[in-house]
C-alpha positions as CSV (number, residue, x, y, z in Angstrom):
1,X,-49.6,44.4,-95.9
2,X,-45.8,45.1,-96.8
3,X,-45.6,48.1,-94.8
4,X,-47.1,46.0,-92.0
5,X,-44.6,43.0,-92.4
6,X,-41.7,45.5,-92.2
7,X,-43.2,46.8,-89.2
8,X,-43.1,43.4,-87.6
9,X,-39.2,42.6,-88.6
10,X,-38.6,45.9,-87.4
11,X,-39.8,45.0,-83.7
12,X,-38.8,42.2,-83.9
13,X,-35.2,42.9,-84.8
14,X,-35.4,46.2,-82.2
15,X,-36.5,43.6,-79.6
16,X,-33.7,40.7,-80.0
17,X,-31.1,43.8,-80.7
18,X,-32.2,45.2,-77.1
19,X,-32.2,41.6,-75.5
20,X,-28.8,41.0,-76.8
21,X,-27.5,44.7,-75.7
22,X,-28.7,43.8,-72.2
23,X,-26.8,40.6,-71.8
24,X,-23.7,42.2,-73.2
25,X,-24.0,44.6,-70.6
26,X,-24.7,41.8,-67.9
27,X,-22.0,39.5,-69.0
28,X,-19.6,40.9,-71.4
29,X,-17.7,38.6,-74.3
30,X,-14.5,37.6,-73.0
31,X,-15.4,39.1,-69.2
32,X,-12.1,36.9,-67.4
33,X,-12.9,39.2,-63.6
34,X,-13.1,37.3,-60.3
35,X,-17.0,38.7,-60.1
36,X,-17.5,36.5,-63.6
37,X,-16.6,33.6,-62.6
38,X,-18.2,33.5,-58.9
39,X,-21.0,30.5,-58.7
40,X,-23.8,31.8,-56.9
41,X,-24.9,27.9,-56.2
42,X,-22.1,27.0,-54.6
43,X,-21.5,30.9,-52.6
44,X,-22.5,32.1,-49.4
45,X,-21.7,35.9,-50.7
46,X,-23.8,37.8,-48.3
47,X,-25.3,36.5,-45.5
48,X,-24.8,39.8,-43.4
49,X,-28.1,40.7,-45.3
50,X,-29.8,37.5,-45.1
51,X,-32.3,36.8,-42.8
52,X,-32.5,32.9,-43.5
53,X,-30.0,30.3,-44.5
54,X,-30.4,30.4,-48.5
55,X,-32.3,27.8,-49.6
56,X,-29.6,26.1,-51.6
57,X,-27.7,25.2,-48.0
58,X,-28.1,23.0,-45.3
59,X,-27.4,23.7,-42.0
60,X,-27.1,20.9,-39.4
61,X,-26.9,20.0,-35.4
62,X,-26.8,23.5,-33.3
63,X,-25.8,25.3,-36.8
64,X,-27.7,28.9,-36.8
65,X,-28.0,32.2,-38.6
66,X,-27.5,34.9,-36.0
67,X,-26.4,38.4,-36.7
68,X,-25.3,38.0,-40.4
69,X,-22.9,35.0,-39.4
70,X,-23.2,31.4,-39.3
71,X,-23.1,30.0,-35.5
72,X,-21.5,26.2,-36.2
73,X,-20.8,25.7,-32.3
74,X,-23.2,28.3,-30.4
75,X,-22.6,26.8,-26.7
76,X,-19.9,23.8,-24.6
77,X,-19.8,20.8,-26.1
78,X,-21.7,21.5,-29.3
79,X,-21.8,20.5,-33.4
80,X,-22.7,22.1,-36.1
81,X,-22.4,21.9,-40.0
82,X,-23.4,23.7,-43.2
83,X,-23.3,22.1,-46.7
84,X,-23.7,22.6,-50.2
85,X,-27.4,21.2,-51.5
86,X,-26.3,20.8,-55.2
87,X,-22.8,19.1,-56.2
88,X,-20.4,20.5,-57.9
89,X,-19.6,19.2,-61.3
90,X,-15.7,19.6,-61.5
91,X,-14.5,19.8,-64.5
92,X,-11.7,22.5,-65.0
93,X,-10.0,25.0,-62.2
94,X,-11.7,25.9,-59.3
95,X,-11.5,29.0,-56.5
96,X,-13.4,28.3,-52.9
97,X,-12.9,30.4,-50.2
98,X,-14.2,30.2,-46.6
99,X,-14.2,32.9,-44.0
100,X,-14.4,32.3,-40.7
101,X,-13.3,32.8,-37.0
102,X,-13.1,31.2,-33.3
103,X,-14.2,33.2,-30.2
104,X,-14.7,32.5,-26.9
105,X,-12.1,30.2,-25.9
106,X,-8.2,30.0,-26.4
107,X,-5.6,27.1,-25.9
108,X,-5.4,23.3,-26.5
109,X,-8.7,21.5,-27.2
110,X,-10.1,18.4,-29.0
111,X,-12.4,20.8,-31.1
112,X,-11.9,21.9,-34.2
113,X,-13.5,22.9,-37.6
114,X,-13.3,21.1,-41.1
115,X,-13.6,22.3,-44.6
116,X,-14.3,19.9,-46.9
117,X,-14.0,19.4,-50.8
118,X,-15.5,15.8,-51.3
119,X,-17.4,13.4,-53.8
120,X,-20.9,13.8,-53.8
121,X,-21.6,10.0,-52.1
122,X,-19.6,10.8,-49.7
123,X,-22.1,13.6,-47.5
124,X,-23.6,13.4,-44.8
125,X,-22.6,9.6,-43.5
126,X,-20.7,8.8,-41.1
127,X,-20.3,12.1,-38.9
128,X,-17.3,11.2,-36.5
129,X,-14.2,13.1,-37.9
130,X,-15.0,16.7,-36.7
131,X,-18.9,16.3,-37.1
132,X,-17.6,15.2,-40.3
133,X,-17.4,12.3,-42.6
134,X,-14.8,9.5,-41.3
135,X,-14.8,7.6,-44.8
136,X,-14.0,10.2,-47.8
137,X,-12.9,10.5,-51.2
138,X,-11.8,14.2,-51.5
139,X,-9.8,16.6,-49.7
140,X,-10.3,17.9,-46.1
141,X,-8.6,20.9,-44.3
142,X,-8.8,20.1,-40.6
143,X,-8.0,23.9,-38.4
144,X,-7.3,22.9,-34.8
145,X,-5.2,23.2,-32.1
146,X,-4.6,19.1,-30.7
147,X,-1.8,17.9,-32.4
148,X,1.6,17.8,-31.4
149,X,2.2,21.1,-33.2
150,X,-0.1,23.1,-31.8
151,X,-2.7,25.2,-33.6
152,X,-2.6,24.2,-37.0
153,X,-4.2,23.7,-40.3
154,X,-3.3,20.6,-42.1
155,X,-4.0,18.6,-45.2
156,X,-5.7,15.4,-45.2
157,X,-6.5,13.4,-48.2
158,X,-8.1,9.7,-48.6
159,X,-9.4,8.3,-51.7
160,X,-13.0,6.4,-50.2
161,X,-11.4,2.9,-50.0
162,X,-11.5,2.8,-45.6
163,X,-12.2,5.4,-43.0
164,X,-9.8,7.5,-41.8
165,X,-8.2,6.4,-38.7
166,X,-8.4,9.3,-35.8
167,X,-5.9,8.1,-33.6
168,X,-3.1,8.5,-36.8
169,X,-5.0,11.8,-38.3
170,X,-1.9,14.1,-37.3
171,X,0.5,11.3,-38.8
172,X,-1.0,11.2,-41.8
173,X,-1.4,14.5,-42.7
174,X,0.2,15.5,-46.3
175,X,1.0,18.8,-45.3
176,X,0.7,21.7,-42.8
177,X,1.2,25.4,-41.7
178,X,1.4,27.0,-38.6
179,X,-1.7,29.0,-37.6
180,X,-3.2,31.6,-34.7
181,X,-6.6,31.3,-34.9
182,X,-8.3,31.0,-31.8
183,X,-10.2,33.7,-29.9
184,X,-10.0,36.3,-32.6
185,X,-12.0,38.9,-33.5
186,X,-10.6,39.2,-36.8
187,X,-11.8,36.6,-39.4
188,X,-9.7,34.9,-42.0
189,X,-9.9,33.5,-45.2
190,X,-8.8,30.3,-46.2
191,X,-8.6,30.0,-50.3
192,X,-8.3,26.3,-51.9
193,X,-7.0,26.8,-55.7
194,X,-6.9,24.2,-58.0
195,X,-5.1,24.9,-61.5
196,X,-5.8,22.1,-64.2
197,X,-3.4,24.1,-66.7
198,X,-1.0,24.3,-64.2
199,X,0.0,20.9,-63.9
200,X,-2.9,20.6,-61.6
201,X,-1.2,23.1,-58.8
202,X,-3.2,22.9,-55.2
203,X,-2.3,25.8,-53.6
204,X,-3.9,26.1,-49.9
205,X,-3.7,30.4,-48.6
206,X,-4.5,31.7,-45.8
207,X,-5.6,35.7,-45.7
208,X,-3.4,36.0,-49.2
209,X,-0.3,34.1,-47.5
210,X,0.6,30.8,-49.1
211,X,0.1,27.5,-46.3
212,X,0.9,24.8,-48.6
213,X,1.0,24.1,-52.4
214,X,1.8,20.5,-54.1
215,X,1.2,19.2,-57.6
216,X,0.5,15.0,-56.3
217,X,-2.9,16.2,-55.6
218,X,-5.5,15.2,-58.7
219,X,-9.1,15.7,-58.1
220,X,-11.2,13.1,-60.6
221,X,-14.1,15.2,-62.5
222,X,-17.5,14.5,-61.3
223,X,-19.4,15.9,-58.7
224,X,-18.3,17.2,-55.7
225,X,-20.0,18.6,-52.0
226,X,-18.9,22.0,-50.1
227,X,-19.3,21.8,-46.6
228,X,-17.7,22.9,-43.4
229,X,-18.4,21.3,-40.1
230,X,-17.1,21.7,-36.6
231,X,-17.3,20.9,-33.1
232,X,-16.0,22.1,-29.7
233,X,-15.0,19.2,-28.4
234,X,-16.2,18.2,-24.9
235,X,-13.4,20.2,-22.6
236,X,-15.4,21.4,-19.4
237,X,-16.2,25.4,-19.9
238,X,-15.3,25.3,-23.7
239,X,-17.5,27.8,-25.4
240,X,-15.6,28.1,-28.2
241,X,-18.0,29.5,-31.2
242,X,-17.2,28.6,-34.8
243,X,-18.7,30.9,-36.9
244,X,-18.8,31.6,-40.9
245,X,-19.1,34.8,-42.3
246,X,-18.9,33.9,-46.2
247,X,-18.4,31.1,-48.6
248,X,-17.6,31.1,-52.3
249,X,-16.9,29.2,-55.1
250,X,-15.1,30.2,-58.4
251,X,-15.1,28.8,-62.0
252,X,-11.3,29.1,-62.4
253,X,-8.5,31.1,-61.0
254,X,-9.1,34.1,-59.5
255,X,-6.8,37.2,-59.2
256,X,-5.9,36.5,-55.5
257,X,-5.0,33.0,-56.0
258,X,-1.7,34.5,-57.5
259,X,-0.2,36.3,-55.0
260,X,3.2,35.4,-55.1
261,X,4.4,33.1,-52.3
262,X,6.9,35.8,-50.8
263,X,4.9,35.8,-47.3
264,X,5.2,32.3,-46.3
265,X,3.4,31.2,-43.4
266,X,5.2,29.3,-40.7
267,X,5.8,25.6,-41.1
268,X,6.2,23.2,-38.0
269,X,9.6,22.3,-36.7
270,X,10.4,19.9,-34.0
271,X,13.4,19.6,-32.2
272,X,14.9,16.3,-31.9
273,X,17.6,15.5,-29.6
274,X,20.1,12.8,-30.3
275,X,22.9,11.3,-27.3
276,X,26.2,9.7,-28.5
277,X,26.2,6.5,-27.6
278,X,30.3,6.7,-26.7
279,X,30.5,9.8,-25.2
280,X,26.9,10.1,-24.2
281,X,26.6,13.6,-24.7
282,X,23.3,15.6,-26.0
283,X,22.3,17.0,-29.1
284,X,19.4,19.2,-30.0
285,X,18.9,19.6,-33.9
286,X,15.9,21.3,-35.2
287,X,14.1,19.3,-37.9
288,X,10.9,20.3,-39.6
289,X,7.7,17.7,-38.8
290,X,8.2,16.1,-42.3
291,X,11.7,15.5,-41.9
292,X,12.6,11.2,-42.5
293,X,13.1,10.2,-38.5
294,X,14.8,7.2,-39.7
295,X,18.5,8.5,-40.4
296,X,20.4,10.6,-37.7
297,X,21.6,13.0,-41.0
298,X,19.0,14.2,-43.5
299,X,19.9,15.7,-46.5
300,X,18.0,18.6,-45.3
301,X,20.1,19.1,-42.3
302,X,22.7,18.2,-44.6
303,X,22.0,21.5,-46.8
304,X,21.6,23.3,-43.5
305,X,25.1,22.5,-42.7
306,X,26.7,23.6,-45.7
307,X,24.7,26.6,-45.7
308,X,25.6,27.6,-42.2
309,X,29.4,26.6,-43.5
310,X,29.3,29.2,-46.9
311,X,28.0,31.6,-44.3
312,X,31.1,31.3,-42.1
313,X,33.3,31.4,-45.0
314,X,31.4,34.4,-46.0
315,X,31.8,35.9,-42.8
316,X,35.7,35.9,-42.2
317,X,37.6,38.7,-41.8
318,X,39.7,39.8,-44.8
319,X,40.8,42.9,-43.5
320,X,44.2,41.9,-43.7
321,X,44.3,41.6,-46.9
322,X,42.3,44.4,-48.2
323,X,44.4,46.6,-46.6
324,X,47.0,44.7,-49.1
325,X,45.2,45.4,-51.8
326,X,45.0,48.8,-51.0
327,X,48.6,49.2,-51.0
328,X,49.0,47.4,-54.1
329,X,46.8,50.2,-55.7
330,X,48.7,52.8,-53.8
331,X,52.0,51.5,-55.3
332,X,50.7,51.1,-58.8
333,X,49.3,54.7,-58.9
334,X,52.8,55.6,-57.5
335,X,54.1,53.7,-59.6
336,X,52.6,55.4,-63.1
337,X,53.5,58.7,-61.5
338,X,57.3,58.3,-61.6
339,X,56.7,56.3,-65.0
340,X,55.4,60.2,-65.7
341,X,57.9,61.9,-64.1
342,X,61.0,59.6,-66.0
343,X,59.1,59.9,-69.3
344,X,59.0,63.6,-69.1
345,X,62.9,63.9,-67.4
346,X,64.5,62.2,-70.7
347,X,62.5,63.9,-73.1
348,X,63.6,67.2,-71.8
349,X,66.9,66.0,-71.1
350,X,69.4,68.7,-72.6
351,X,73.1,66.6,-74.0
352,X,74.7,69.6,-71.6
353,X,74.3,67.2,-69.0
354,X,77.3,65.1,-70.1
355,X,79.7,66.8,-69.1
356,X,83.7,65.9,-70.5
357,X,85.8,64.0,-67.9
358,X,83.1,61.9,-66.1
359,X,83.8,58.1,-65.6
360,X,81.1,55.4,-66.1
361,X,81.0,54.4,-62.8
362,X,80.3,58.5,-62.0
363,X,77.1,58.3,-64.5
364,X,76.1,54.6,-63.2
365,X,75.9,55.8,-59.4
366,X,74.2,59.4,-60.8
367,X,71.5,57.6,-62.5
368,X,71.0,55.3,-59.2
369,X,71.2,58.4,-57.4
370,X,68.5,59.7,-59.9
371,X,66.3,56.8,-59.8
372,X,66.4,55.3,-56.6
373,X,62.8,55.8,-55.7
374,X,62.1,54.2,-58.8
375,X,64.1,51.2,-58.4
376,X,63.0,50.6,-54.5
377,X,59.7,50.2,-56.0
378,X,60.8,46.6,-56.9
379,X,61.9,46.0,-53.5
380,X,58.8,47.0,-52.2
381,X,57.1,45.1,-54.9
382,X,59.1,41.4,-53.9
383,X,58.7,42.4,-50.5
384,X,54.6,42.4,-50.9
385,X,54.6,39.3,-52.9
386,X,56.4,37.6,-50.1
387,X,54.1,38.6,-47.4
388,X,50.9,37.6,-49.4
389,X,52.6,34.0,-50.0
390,X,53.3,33.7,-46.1
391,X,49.4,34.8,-45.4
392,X,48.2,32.6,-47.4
393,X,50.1,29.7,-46.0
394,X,49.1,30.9,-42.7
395,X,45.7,31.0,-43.9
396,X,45.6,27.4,-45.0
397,X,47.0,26.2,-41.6
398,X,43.8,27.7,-40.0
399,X,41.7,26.0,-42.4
400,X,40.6,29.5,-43.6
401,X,41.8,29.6,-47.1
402,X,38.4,29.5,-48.9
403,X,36.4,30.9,-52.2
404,X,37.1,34.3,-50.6
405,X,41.0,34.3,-50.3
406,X,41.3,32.9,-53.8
407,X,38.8,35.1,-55.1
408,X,41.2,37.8,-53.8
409,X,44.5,36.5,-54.5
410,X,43.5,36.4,-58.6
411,X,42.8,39.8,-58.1
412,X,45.8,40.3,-56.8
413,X,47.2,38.4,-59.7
414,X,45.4,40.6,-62.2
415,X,47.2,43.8,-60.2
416,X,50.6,42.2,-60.2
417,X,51.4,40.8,-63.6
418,X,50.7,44.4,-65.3
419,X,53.2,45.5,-62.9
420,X,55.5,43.1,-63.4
421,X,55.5,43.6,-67.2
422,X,55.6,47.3,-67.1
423,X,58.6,46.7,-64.8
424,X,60.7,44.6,-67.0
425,X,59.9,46.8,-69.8
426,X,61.0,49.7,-67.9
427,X,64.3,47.7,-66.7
428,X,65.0,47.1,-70.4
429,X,64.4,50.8,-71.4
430,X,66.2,51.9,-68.6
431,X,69.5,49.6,-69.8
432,X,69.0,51.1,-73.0
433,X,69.3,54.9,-71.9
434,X,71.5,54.1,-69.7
435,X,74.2,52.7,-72.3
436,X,73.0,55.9,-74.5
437,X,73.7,58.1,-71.9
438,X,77.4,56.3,-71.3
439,X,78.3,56.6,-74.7
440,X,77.4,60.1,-75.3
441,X,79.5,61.0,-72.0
442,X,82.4,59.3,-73.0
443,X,82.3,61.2,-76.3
């Protein structure tokens, strides 16, 4: 009976122990990678090898599988749509991505296609916004090429309270990126990350370049609907196809979402042109789309402006007086040569230069005879100070004299006063051995 008891904890114990092996395997402790946290509820992962829309989708309108992609818009003047079936209970960081492409038709167009990120009540009422919902509380990311802009994926929030008005869609838009995405063969990939820990970041990406990122944006936990819908609008001859190729949703932040934002895509700019009253002359100033419209100066053009100014400052010409500079160097090394060549002269001096019967004013001019490349260093020195003095006058008159000339004329400074010192030491050293040398003549 004992041997058969032990028998049974055995088993038992190889059986859990096997069990608990295999989940390890399947999903190890602490596993943080991108395929971990994927939600295959909420994903469209591989429909390349599906033969059917997965059961936990909905497809809507002329919406079809064909050829392992989703067909939204399969002919002129079509809808389609394709959303979640189970919400989405947010409550901490989230990763959705949606692949997709347009063929068949290029230029402007009052089609487009919507991802959306919305509460759970809100789907699928009310299809007029892009065979989507007109009254929302969530987040919708509108890719079309009809606003003033061009093509273009923007940003549109509303909180549930009244339905979006169409005719003020573009104006309300909280932000936007340039995008080329019509009539390409090549899909992309528009990621939406939300980071709770970091201060509730939104970060918008298209193919691993950053579109838009804002911390304003808070989603309220509860449950939430994943959907995409589109239409081609009802331009004669517009067979423009909408078509998905994957959809997936992350538990968290994936790998991808932090790419650093080093690529940028294009933002919108506008160019506004403003006419003086007085002199009623034109002016065309380029302005980005989010720019106030109320003032004539922003402080954004106002930053412009200055920058534009550092650069001409950097830009000026200071050949002039690097050359200077240079021959401030050339004088100084010149200048320690003969210091050399006079330290080495007296300390080899012999007394038999002193010859009996020479006057003072003999030795005097001898020594300035001696010397006088040493002492026409001063001149040259003066003369140099001089000129710098006059180009820097000349330089304010021209409105020139910036960060760069005084940057230069302390190093100039820094040059000159070691100069100047070793000069007056020298001048007192040379007074000295000068009087030696007088007395020891006149001995």
């Amino acid at each position: 009976m004992l041997k058969t008891m032990n028998s049974t904890v055995l088993l038992t114990f190889f059986i859990v122990f096997a069990a608990w092996t295999g989940l390890l395997e399947a999903h190890p402790l602490g596993d943080t990678s991108d395929a971990s946290k994927l939600s295959s509820d909420h994903s469209l992962p591989d429909i390349i090898n599906s033969r059917k829309v997965p059961s936990n989708w909905q497809t809507g309108e002329q919406a079809s599988l064909e050829e392992g992609r989703i067909v939204l818009t399969s002919k002129p003047n079509s809808k389609g749509s394709l959303w979640s079936k189970q919400g989405f209970d947010l409550k901490d960081s989230f990763t959705m991505e949606w692949t997709f492409r347009s063929v068949g038709y290029s230029g402007k167009t009052d089609g487009g296609i919507s991802f959306w990120f919305v509460q759970d009540s809100n789907v699928p009422r009310n299809k007029q916004l892009y065979n989507g919902p007109i009254n929302y509380d969530g987040l919708e990311l509108l890719v079309d090429n009809n606003g003033p802009l061009g093509p273009t994926l923007r940003g549109q929030l509303n909180d549930g309270q009244k339905p979006v008005d169409k005719a003020k869609l573009y104006e309300q838009s909280f932000a936007s990126c340039l995008m080329g995405y019509q009539d390409s063969s090549v899909p992309s990939t528009i990621r939406v990350t939300y980071d709770m820990e970091d201060n509730n970041l939104l970060k918008v990406q298209v193919d691993n370049r950053v579109c838009f990122q804002t911390r304003k944006v808070r989603f309220p936990t509860g449950s939430y609907r994943i959907g995409v819908t589109a239409q081609n609008g009802a331009i004669s001859n517009n067979a423009e196809s909408f078509e998905i190729f994957k959809m997936q949703l992350f538990n968290g932040v994936i790998e991808d979402s932090l790419i650093p934002n080093v690529n940028a895509m294009g933002q919108p700019k506008m160019i506004t042109k403003y006419i003086d009253q007085k002199t009623g002359k034109e002016k065309l100033i380029e302005k980005t789309a989010f720019d106030a419209d109320k003032d004539k100066i922003s402080n954004n053009e106002l930053y412009r402006k200055l920058d534009r100014v550092e650069g001409k400052i950097l830009a000026n010409d200071i050949n002039s007086l690097e050359t200077k500079l240079n021959d401030v160097i050339k004088v100084q090394e010149e200048l320690l040569t003969f210091m050399t060549t006079l330290t080495k002269h007296f300390s080899t001096k012999q007394p038999a230069n002193g010859e009996k019967g020479m006057s003072t004013d003999d030795v005097i001019a001898e020594d300035k005879e001696e010397f006088k490349d040493l002492l026409s260093l001063n001149e040259k020195l003066e003369k140099m100070l001089v000129e710098q003095e006059k180009y820097r006058e000349a330089a304010k008159r021209h409105g020139q004299d910036g960060p760069q000339v005084d940057e230069i004329a302390r190093k100039l400074m820094i040059w000159l006063l070691p100069l100047i010192f070793i000069m007056l030491i020298m001048a007192y050293y040379t007074f000295k051995i000068r009087q030696e040398i007088i007395k020891t003549k006149l001995l």
